[in-house]
C-alpha positions in Angstrom: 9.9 23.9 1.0 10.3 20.8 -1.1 8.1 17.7 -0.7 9.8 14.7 -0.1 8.2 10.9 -1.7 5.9 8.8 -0.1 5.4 4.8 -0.2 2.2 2.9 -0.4 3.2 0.8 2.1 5.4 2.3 4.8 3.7 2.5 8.4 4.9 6.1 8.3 4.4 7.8 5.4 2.7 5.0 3.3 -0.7 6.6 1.6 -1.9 3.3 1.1 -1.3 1.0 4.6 -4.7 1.4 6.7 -2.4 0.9 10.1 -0.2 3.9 9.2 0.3 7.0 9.9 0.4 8.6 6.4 2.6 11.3 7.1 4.0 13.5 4.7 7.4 15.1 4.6 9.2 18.7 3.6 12.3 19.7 3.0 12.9 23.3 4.3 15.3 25.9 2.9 17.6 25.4 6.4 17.9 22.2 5.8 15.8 20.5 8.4 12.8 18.2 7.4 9.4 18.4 8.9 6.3 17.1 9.4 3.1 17.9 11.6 0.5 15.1 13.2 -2.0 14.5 15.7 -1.3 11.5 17.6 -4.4 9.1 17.0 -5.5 7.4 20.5 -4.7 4.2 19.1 -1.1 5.1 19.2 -1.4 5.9 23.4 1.3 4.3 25.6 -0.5 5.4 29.4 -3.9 7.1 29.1 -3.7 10.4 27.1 0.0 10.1 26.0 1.9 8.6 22.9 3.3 5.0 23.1 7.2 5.4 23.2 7.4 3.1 20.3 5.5 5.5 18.3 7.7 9.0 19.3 11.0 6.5 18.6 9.3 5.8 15.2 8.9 9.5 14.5 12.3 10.7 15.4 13.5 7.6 13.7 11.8 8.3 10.1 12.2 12.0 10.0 16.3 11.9 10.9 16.9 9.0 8.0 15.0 11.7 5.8 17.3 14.5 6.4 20.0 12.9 3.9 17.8 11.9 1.0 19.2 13.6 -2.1 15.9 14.3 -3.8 12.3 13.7 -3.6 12.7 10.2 -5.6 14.7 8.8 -2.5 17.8 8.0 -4.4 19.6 8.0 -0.7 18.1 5.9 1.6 20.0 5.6 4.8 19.3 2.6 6.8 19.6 3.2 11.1 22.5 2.2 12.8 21.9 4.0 16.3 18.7 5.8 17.5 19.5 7.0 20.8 15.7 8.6 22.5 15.5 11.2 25.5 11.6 11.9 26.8 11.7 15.1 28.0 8.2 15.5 27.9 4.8 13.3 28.3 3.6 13.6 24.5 0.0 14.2 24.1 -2.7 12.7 22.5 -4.9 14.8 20.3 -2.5 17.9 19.9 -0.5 18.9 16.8 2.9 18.0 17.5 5.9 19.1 14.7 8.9 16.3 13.9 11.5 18.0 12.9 15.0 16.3 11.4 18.0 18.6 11.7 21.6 17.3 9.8 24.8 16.8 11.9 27.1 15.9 9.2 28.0 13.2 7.0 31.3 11.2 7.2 31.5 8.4 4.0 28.5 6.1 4.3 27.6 7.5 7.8 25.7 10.5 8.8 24.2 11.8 11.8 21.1 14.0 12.6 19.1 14.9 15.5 15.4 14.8 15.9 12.9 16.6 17.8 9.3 16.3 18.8 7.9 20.1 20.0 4.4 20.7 20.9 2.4 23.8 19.2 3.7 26.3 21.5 7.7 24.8 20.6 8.0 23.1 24.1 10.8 20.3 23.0 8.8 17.0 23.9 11.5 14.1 22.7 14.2 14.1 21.1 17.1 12.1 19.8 20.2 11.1 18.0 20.5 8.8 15.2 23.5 7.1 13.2 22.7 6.4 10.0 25.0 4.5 7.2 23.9 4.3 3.5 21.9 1.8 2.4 24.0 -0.8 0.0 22.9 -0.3 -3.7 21.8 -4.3 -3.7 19.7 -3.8 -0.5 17.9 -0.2 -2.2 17.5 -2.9 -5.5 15.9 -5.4 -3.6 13.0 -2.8 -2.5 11.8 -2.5 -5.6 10.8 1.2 -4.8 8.9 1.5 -8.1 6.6 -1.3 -7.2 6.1 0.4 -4.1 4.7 3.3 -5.8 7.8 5.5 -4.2 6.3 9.0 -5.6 5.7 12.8 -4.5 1.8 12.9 -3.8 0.6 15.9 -3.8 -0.6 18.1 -0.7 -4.2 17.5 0.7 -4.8 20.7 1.7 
């Protein structure tokens, strides 16, 4: 497993924004990207269950990560298309595993697919995105060095 970069600021996987989720990212050999979380009860849609919003954020961030080259996040892809299917309430308080699988790259488009599973695997949401490469003077204007773009080490 590789460890993909974080931001300071993201809502996802920024270390350093106090609303966010701080999630970290890996690369596994088979190609996917995961991550693993407990939905916080500030992120509940109905009592007890993740906000929609919040599981479409998930599946959004870990399908754009499938087609980074490297851990620096010298291939950003921007979403063109996030199509969600909630298969499943997904709890609040449980450990839940994102997982971004690749469907195949055509030019400056890609696709992947994007699942939310519970512990036991039960498939919770899941979805397909169509991505397109970000243009080199919109990945400029982010400044991602300001942004302190950098693989932080594990926690645990």
């Amino acid at each position: 497993m590789r460890k993909q970069a974080n931001s300071k600021d993201c809502f996802v996987c920024g270390l350093k924004n106090p609303s966010g989720l701080k999630l970290s990212f890996h690369e596994h050999p088979d190609g996917t990207v995961r991550t693993k979380l407990i939905i916080h009860p500030d992120f509940q849609g109905w009592p007890g269950i993740a906000h929609g919003g919040i599981i479409a954020t998930l599946l959004d961030e870990v399908t754009a990560r499938v087609y980074m080259n490297d851990s620096t996040g010298d291939k950003l892809m921007l979403t063109g298309k996030l199509e969600v299917r909630y298969r499943k309430p997904v709890p609040i308080g449980e450990s839940i595993e994102v997982i971004g699988i690749p469907m195949g790259e055509n030019g400056r488009t890609a696709t992947a697919r994007g699942e939310l599973r519970d512990s036991k695997g039960l498939l919770l949401a899941e979805a397909i995105t169509t991505m397109v490469l970000a243009p080199e003077n919109v990945v400029a204007q982010m400044d991602l060095g300001s942004r302190q773009w950098v693989q932080a080490p594990d926690e645990d």
